[in-house]
C-alpha positions in Angstrom: 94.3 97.7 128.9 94.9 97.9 125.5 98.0 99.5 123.4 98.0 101.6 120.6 100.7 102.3 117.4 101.3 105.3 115.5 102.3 104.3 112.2 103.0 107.3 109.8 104.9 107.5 106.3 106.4 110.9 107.2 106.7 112.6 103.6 103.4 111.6 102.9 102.4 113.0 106.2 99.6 109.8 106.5 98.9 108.3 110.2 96.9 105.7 111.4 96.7 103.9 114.9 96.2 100.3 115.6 95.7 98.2 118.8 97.8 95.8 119.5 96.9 92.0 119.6 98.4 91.0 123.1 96.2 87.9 123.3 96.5 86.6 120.1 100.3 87.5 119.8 101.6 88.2 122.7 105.7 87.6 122.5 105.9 89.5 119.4 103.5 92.7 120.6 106.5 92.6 124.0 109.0 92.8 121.7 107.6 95.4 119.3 106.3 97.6 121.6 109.7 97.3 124.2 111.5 98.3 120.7 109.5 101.4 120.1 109.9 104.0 118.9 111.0 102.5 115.2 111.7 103.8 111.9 112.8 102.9 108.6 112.8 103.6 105.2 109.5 102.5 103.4 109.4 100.2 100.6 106.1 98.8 98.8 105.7 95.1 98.3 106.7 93.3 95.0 104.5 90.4 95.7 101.9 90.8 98.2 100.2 93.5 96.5 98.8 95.6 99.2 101.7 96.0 101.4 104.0 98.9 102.8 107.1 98.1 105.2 110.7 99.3 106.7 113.1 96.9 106.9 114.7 97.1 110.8 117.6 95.6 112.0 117.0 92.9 114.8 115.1 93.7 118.0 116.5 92.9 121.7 114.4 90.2 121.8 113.6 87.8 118.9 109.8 86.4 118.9 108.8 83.1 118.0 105.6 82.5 115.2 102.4 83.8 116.4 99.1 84.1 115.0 100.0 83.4 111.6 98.8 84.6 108.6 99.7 84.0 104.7 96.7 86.1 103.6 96.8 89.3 105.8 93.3 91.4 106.0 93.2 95.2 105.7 94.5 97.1 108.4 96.5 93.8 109.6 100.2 95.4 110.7 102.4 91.7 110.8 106.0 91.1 111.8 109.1 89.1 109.9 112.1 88.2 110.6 114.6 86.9 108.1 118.0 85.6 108.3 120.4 88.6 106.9 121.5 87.2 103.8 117.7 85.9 102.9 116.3 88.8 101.5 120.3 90.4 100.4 120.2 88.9 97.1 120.3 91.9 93.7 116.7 90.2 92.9 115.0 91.9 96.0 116.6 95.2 94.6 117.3 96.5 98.1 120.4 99.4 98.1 123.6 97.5 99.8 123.5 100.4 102.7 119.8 99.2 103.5 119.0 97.0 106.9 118.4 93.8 104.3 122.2 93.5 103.9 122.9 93.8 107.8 123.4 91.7 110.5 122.2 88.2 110.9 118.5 88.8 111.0 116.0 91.7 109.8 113.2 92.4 110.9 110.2 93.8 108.7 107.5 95.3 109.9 104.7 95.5 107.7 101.4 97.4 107.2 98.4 95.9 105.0 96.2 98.3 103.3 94.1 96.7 101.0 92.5 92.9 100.0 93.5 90.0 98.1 96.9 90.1 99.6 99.0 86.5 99.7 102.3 86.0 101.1 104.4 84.0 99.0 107.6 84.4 97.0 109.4 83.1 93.9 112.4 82.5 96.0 110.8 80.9 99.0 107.0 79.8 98.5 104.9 80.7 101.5 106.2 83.7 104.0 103.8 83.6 106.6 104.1 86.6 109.4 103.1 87.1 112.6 99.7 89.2 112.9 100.2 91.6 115.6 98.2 94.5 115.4 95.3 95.9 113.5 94.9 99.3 112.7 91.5 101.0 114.0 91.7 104.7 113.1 93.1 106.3 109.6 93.5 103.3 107.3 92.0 105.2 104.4 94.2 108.0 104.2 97.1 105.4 104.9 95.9 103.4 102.2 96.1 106.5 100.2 99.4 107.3 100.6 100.3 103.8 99.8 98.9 103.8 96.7 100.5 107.0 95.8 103.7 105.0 97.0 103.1 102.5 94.5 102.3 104.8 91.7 105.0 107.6 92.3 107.5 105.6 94.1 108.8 105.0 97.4 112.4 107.3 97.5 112.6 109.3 100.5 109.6 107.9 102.5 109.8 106.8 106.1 107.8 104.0 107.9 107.5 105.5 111.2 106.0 103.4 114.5 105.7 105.1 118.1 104.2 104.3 121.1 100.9 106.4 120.7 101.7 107.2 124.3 104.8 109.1 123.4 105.0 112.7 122.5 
């Protein structure tokens, strides 16, 4: 049977649902969904163009590289992890109370809205990320917001995921 997200940028009041990949990833969709519900604040990508994500401190259970992808699709939602002091450096911009200068690992979890996306960095050349979900219902409205995230800016948003079973 398959399992469905909410993700929702709460001050921008945008949702969108997406069914989780169990057979193509299925370590990282356990470990995702066992951490629900999630939040974070939202940030917009630097490099990947079409990107919005929360930074989260480590889950209970740490998956491996799954479906991997360096060129996510619209609608693909993909998972990261990064030792803590990859991403802690002034250059990523990230406040020092924010999950990037925690413990040793953060996670990001990250929501793509729009094409011609490719994951790579100055710092580190190619960051592929695990593809574990794909969003099936309100990616233009979410796609919206994003693009309002970019173009306003991001203070005081929320990346919100939940269990679309929970109330």
């Amino acid at each position: 049977m398959a399992r469905f997200v909410e993700i929702s940028l709460a001050k921008r009041g945008a949702v969108c649902v997406a069914r989780l990949l169990d057979a193509e990833a299925p370590a990282t969709c356990a470990a995702v969904w066992d951490a629900l519900p999630v939040d974070g604040p939202a940030y917009h990508a630097k490099y990947a163009r079409n990107e919005i994500y929360a930074l989260l401190p480590a889950l209970a259970t740490s998956p491996p590289m799954e479906h991997p992808t360096v060129t996510p699709l619209p609608g693909d939602v993909c998972f990261f992890a990064f030792e803590g002091t990859e991403i802690g450096s002034p250059a990523y911009g990230y406040d020092a109370g924010s999950a990037a200068h925690g413990g040793p690992q953060v996670i990001d979890l990250a929501l793509f809205y729009g094409r011609n996306n490719l994951l790579i960095n100055g710092d580190r050349g190619f960051v592929p990320g695990s593809v574990f979900a794909t969003v099936e219902q309100g990616l233009p409205a979410m796609a919206e917001a994003a693009q309002d995230m970019w173009l306003r800016g991001v203070e005081g948003e929320r990346l919100q995921f939940r269990r679309l079973d929970d109330q």
